[in-house]
C-alpha positions in Angstrom: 70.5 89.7 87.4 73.4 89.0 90.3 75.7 92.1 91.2 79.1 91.8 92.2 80.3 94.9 94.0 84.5 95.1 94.3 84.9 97.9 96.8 88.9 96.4 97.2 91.7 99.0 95.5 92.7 97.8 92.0 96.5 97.4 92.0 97.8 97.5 88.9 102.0 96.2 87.9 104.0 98.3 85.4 108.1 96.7 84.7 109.5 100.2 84.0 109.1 103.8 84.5 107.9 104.7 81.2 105.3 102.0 81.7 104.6 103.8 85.1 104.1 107.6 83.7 101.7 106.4 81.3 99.6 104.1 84.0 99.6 107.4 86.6 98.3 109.6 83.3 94.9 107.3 83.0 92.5 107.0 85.2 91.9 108.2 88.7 94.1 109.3 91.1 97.0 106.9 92.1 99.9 106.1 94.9 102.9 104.6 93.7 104.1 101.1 95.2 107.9 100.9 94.6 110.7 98.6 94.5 113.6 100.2 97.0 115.2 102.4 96.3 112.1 104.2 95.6 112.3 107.1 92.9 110.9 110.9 93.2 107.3 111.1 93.2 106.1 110.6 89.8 104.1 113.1 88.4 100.4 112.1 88.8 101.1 109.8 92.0 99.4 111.3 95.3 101.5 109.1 98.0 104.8 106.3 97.2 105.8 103.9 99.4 108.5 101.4 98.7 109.6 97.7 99.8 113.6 96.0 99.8 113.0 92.2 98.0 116.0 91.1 100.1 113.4 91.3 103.0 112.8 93.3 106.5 116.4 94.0 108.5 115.0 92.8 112.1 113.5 89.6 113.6 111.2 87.3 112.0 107.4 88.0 113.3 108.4 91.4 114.7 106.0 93.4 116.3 105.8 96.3 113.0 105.6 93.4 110.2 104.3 90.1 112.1 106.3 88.0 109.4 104.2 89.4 106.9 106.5 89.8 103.4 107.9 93.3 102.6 105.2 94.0 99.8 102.6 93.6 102.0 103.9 95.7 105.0 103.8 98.4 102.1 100.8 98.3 101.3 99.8 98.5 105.0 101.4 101.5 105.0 100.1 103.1 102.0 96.5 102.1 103.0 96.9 103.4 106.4 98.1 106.7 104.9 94.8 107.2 102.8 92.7 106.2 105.7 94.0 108.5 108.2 94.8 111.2 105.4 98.5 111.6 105.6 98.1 111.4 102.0 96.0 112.5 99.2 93.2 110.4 98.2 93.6 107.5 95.6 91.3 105.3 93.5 94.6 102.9 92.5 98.0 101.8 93.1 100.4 101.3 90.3 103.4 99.2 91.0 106.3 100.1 89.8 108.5 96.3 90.1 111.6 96.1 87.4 112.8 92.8 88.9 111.1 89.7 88.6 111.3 89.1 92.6 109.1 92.2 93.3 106.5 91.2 90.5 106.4 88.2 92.5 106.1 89.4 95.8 103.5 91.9 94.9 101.7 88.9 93.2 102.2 86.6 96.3 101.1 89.5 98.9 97.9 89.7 96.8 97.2 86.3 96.7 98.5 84.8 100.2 98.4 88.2 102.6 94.7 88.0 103.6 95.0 91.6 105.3 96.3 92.7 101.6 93.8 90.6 99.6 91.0 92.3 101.7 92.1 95.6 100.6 93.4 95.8 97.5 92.8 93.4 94.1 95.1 92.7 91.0 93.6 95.6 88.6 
């Protein structure tokens, strides 16, 4: 019998806020990656963090995002928050991403971003 251990964070991609209550209601506890403007805390999210589509304000490879995409430097964020307990523990991210250009950033981060793809898979 071969195992196959996936110790990665499942992220998971809702298109609405509805869609997003009911994701944070199952499961284990979650953080909340948003699509800026981010929104209050939802209910049943331990930490948010959000990302701007339009892409970062300052120079291309600068030192905070090393050209990395806006998605990814948000999930840096959110993972260094767990890790160094600035926030409460969670099992899972939910995305919350109404426009088609942040479903496809988040999709592109987890696929292309190898610091994001070593820490977090599509759940």
């Amino acid at each position: 019998m071969k195992w196959s251990i996936d110790a990665r964070i499942p992220l998971v991609t809702t298109a609405d806020p509805t869609a997003l209550a009911a994701a944070l209601a199952q499961g284990k506890p979650a953080a909340v990656l948003a699509e800026a403007p981010p929104p209050d805390l939802p209910e049943g999210a331990v930490a948010l963090v959000s990302f701007d589509v339009s892409g970062p304000t300052h120079a291309a490879s600068c030192a905070c995002c090393a050209g990395r995409s806006a998605a990814a430097a948000a999930l840096d964020r959110l993972f260094q928050a767990r890790v160094r307990g600035a926030c409460g523990w969670f099992d899972r991210v939910v995305a919350l991403a109404e426009t088609e250009a942040a479903r496809a950033e988040i999709a592109a981060a987890l696929r292309e971003d190898a610091v994001t793809a070593a820490r977090f898979r599509p759940g």
